[in-house]
N, C-alpha and C positions, 0 to 999 in steps of 0.2 A: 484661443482663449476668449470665454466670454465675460461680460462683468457680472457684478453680482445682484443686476435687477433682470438680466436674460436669466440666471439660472434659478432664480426663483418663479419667475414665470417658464420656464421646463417642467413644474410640478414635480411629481415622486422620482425626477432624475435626480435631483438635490436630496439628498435624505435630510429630516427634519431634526434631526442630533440626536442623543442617544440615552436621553433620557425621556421616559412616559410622563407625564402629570409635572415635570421637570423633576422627577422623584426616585423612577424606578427604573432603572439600567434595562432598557430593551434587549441586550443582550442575554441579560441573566434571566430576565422573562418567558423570551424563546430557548433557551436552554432549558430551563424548567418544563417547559410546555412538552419539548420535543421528546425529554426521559419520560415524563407523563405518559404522553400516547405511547411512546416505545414499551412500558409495563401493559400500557390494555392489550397492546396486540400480543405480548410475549404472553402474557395469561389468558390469552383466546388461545393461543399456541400449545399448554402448558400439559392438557391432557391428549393431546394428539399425538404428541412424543411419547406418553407415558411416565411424567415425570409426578412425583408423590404433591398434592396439593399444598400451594402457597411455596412452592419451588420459586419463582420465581420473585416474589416477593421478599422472598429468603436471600437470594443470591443478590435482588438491591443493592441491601443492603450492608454488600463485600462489595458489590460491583461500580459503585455511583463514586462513593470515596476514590478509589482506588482509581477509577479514571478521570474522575477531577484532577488529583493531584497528579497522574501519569503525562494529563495534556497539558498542565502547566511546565513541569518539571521540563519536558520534552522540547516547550517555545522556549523556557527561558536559557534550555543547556545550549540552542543553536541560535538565541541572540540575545547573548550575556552582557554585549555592549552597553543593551538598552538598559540594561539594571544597574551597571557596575557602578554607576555615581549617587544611585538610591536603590537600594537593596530592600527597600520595603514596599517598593513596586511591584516585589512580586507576589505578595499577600492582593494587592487591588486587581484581582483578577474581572471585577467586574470593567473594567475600562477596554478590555480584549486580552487578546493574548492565550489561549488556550488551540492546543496544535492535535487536531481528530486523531492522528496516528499515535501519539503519547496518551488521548483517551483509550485507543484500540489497545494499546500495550499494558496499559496499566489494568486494566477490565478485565483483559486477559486473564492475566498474571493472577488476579484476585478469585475470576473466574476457577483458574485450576484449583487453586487451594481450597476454595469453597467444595468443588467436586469429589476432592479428594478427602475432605472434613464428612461429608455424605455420603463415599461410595455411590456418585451417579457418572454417569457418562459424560465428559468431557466435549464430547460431539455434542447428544445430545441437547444437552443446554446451549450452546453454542446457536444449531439450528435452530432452536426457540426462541432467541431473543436476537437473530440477524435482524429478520425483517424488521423488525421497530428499532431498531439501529439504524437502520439505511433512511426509517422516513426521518427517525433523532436529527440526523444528522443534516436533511434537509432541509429542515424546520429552523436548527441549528444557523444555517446559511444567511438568513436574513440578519442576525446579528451583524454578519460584516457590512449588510448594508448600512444599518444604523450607526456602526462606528465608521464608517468610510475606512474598509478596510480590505483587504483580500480585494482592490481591484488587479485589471490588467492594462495594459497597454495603450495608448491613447489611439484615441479613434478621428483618422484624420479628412477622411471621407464626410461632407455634409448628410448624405441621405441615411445614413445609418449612427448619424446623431440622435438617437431618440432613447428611452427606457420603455421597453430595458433591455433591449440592446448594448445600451451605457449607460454609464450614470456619470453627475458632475462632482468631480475630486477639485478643492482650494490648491491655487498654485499661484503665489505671490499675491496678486494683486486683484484676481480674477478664479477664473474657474476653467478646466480643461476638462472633453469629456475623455472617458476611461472604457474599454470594454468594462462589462456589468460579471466575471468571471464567476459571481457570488450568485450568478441567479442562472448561469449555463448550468453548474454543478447543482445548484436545486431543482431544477426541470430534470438534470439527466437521475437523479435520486431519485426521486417522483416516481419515475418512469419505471426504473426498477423495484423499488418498493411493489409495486404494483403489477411487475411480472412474477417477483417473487411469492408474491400472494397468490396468482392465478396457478403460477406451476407447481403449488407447492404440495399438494397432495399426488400428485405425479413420481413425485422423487421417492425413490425407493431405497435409497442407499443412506445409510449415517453419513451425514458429512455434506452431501449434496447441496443442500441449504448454504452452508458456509463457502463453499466452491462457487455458489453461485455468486455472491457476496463479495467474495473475491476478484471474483472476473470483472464483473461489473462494476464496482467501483476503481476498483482498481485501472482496468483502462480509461473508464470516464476523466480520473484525478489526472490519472497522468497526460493526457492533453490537455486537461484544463489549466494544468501548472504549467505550462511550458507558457501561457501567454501573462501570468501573474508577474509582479514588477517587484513584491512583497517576500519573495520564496525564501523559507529558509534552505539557509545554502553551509555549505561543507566545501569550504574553501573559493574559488570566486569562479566555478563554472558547474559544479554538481549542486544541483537540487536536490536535499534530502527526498522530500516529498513524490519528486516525479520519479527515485529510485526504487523507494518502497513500494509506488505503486505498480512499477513494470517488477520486480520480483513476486507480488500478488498475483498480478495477474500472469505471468510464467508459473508459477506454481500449482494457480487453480487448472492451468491448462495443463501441467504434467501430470497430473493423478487421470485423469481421463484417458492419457499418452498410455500411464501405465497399465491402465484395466485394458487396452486394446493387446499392447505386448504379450500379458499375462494370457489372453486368450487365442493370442496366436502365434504360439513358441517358436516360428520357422523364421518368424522373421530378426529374432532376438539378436543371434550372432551378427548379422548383417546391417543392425542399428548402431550397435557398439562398435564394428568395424568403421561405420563411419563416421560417428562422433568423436572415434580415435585420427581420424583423417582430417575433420575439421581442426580437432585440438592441435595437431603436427603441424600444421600449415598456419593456424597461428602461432606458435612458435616459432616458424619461421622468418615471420614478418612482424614476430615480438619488436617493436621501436626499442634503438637502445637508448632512451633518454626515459627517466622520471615524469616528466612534464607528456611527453606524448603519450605513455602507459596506461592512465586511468580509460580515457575516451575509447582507444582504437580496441584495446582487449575487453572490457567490460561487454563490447557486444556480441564479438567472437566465444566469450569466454560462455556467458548468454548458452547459444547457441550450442556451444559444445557440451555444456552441462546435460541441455535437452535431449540431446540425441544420443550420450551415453552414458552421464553422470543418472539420466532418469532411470534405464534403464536397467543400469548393472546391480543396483539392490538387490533387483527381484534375479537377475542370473546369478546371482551367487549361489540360488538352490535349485537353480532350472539345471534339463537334463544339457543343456548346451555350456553350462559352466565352465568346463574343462576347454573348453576353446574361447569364447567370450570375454571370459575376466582376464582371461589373456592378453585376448588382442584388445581391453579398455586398457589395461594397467603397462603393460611393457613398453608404450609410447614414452612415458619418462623419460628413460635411460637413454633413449634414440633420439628428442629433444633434448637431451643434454650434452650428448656428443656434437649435435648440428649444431647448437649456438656458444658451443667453443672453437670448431672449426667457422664459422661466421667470422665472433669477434676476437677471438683472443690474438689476433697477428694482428689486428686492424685497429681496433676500440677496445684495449685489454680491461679500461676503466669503466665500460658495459657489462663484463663478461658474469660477473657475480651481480651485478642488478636484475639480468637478466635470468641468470639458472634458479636467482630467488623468486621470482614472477612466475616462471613455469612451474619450481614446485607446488608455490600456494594456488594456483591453479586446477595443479592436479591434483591436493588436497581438498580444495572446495569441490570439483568433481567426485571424489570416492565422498566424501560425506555427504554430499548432498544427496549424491543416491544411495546410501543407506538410510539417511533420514525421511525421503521421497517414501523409498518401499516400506515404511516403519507407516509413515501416515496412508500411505495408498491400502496397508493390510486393515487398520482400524477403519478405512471410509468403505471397504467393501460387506462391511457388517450391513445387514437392514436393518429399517429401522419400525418398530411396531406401530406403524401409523391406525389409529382408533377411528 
């Protein structure tokens, strides 16, 4: 801990508070700014898609709303605490408080309705207005400097006291320094923002764009939450934030998984076979407690989706069907007789905790890959690049 004449001789480790002119919310500044540029670039974008002119300026104007209130909505549903004794705290958005993933959902969600008000492509618009979302959000980042927010972890190490490296977070009486979490996630944006642009007439496919998007941020976030001190959380060990972004980035990686399979039918039976072997053997070693359940199967579960939940969409019309859906789906029955012969002599008060976990399992599996192969069919459309 330092006092409070070392951390102002630190310079821009200390942020300077979070008003401009003592007037104008630095947050809401770079917020503005960052939807700004995200419309030049999506309307540089606009006719390369082929989308009818002033698309994007169109869909603004469904989109901007829609994801204000999505990222608010979103911070305030996963930390209700902070409001519950002033409920009009949530109207002052400009003081912080807005969660990018409740932007991404609500943008969405506005997003379709819009396309579907138009008859335009879903993807398309999508891929036209990523790239200016990823610098958005960038840009976006330096608000939490301003409000001393979105740090991480203290930094206990002298030589890597510095900004921005870290910055300096008030703690009693002084100041401690913080990883600078708020300026890893804007370098690692940056960075992509501007792969995206480079590769972006390369992509051939509808979708590409958003997969890219996907991948990318999505891994980024989810290491950079694991060191934040801030995270909204879902009970007192899940991070929303670093869930969503490992199901992104799984996701952007399965549509890729799928175009490989789709192109090479021999191996189809023999993916499913063994996602069905992963999925067995975690049920096997299903924990019979509530409490150990979320951790140990979310990763397994992970995994098993990959290897057959991605797959079985697309064999449900392949010529290997008649053997594949088979050997995904009849593992059920075979986990359900193993972990009654497990617990029911032993832990009979397991036995239905546990045949409930492997059904919902094996129902997030068959859905997931019918939903996988629903989106892998729409992203193998091209797309008319001008």
């Amino acid at each position: 801990m330092i006092s409070q004449a070392e951390a102002i001789a630190a310079g821009w480790a200390l942020s300077p508070g979070r008003l401009l002119f003592h007037v104008i919310p630095w947050y809401s500044l770079l917020i503005g700014t960052g939807i700004l540029l995200a419309l030049v670039v999506a309307g540089s974008e606009e006719k390369r898609h082929g989308l009818p002119k002033d698309t994007v300026v169109d869909a603004a104007l469904w989109l901007i709303p829609a994801g204000i209130l999505g990222a608010r909505f979103y911070y305030v549903a996963f930390s209700w605490d902070q409001f519950a004794q002033d409920p009009w705290r949530i109207l002052r958005i400009w003081e912080g408080g807005l969660a990018i993933y409740g932007a991404v959902l609500g943008g969405l969600c506005a997003l379709i309705l819009f396309c579907r008000s138009r008859k335009l492509s879903v993807l398309d618009l999508t891929d036209t207005v990523i790239p200016g979302l990823l610098l958005a959000q960038a840009i976006g980042r330096w608000g939490n400097y301003f409000n001393r927010e979105a740090f991480g972890i203290p930094i206990l190490s002298p030589a890597l006291q510095f900004f921005p490296m870290g910055v300096l977070i008030p703690s009693g009486s002084g100041y401690v320094w913080h990883t600078a979490t708020f300026f890893y996630e804007f370098v690692w944006n940056i960075c992509g923002f501007c792969l995206l642009m480079l590769i972006r007439k390369k992509l051939h496919h509808r979708g590409d764009m958003s997969l890219g998007y996907m991948l990318i941020y999505g891994s980024g976030r989810m290491v950079v939450e694991g060191l934040r001190t801030d995270s909204l959380m879902a009970g007192s060990t899940l991070r929303i934030s670093q869930l969503l972004s490992l199901l992104l980035a799984c996701a952007a990686l399965a549509v890729p998984l799928i175009r490989i399979v789709r192109r090479w039918q021999g191996v189809s039976w023999i993916a499913a076979a063994v996602g069905a072997a992963v999925s067995l053997g975690m049920s096997l070693f299903l924990p019979p407690t509530r409490n150990a359940f979320p951790g140990f199967s979310l990763s397994l579960g992970l995994l098993s989706m990959m290897m057959a939940g991605c797959c079985a969409g697309y064999l449900l019309h392949s010529p290997q069907s008649h053997l594949s859906v088979l050997t995904v789906t009849t593992w059920l029955p075979i986990t359900w007789g193993i972990q009654i012969l497990m617990h029911v002599l032993h832990t009979p008060s397991s036995t239905i905790h546990s045949l409930i976990c492997t059904t919902l399992l094996a129902g997030w599996m068959v859905c997931s890959g019918g939903l996988l192969h629903f989106i892998s069919s729409s992203f193998d459309k091209e797309v008319p690049c001008l």
